[in-house]
FILO-197554 format. One record per residue: x, y, z of N, C-alpha, C in turn. Coordinates in steps of 0.1 Angstrom, whole numbers. Atoms other than C-alpha are relative to their C-alpha. Example, Ala and Ser with C-alpha at 12.3 -4.5 7.8 and 13.67 -1.06 7.14 Angstrom:
BEGIN
> 9,-12,0,123,-45,78,9,12,0 .
> -9,-11,0,137,-11,71,-8,11,8 .
//
This chain:
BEGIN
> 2,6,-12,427,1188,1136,-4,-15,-2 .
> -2,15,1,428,1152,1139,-12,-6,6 .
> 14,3,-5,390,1135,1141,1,-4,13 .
> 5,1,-18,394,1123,1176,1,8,7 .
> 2,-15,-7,401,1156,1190,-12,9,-2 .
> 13,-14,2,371,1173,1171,-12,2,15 .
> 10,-3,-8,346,1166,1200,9,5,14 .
> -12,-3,-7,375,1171,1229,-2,15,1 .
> -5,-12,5,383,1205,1217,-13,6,3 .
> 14,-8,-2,346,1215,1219,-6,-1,10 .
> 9,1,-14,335,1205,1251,7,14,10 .
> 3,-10,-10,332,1228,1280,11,-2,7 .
> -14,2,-9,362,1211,1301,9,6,-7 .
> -11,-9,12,383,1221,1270,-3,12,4 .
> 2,-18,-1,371,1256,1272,6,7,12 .
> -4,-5,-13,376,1258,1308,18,0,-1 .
> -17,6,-3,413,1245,1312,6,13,-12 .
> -10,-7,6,424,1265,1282,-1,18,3 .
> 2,-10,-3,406,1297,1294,12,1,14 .
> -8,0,-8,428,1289,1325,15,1,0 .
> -14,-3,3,459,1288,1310,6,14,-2 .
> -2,-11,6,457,1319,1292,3,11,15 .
> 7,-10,-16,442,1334,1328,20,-2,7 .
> -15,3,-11,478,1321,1344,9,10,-9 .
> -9,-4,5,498,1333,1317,0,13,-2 .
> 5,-16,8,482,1369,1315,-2,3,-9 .
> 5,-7,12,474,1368,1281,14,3,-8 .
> -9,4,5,511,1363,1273,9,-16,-8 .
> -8,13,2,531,1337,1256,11,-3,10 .
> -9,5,-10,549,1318,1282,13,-3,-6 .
> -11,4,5,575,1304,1259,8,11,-2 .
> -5,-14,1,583,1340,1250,4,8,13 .
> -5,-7,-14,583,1354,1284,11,-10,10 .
> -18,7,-10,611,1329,1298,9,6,-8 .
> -10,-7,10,632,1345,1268,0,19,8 .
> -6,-12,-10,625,1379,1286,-9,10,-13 .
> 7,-6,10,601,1387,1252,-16,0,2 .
> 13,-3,-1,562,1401,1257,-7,2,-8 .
> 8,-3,11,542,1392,1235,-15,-9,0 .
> 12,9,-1,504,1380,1232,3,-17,-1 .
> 1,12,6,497,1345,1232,-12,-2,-5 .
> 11,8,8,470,1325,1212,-8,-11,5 .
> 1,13,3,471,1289,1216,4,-6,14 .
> -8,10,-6,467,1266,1244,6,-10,-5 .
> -6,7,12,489,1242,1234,6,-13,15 .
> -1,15,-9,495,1203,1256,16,0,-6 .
> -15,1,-3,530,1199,1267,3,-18,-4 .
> 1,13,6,518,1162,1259,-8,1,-12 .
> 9,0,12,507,1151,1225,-11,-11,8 .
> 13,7,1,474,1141,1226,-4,-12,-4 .
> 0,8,7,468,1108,1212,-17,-6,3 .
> 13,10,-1,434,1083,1207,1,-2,16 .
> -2,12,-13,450,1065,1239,-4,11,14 .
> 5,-5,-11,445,1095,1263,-5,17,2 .
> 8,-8,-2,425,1121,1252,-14,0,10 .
> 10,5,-8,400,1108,1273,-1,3,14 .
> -4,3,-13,420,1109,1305,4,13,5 .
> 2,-11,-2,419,1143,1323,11,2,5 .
> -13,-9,-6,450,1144,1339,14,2,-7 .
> -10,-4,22,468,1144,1302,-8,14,-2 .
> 5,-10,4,444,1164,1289,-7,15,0 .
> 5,-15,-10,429,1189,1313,7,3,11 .
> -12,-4,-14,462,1192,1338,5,14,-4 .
> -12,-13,4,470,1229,1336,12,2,-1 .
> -12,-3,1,504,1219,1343,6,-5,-9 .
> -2,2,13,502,1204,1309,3,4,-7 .
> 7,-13,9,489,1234,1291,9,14,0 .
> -5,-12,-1,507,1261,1282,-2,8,-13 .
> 4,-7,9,498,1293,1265,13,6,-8 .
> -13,-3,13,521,1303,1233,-6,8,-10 .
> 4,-4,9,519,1324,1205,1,-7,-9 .
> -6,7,12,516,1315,1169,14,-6,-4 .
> -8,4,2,548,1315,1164,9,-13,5 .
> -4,11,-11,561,1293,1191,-9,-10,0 .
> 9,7,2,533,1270,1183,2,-4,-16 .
> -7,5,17,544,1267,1145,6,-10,3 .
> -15,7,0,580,1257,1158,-3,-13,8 .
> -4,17,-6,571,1231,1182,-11,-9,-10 .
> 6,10,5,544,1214,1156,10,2,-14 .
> -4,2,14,566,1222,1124,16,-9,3 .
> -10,12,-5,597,1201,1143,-3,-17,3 .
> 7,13,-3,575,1174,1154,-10,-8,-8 .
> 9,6,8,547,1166,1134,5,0,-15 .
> 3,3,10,544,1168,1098,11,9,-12 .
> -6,-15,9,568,1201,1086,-11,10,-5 .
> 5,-10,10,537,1219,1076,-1,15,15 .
> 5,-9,-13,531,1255,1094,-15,2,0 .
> 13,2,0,495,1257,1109,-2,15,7 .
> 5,-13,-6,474,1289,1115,-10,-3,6 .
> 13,-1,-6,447,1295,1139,-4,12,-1 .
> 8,-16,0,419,1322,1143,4,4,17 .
> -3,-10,-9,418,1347,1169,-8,-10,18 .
> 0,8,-10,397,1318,1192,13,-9,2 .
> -8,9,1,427,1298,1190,-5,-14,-5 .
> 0,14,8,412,1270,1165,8,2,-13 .
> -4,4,9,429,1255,1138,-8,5,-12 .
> 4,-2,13,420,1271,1105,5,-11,-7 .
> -2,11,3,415,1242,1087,0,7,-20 .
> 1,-4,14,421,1241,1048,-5,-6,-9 .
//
């Protein structure tokens, strides 16, 4: 996780919004269920990357229609395309096991 997200991630608005995603999604991966596949999800996961410039600003950050719940898997693919090539695990809260 990228130091300017660590406090982000831990506040209460965070908690709420991503509990809300999940709540929409049933506890499904969304990316998976437009495929017609049912399977848990994990990870809210921002439809926008996050950056310094507007983590701050709530209607990036905390817009449910930002947020969408995904499993691991589908949370791999769209950070192992975009970011860095590495694949990233999380725990069972949906944080980044860090290494």
């Amino acid at each position: 996780m990228k130091e300017y997200a660590k406090k982000f991630y831990r506040s209460p608005a965070w908690k709420v919004a991503r509990e809300a995603a999940k709540a929409r999604a049933g506890g499904l991966c969304e990316r998976c269920r437009r495929r017609g596949v049912y399977r848990p999800g994990r990870i809210a996961h921002h439809t926008v990357k996050l950056t310094p410039e507007n983590i701050n600003n709530p209607s990036v950050a905390l817009d449910i229609k930002r947020i969408e719940y995904v499993c691991d898997d589908c949370h791999n693919k769209e950070h192992k395309t975009k970011d860095d090539g590495k694949t990233y695990k999380f725990g069972i809260d949906g944080k980044l096991i860090e290494k």
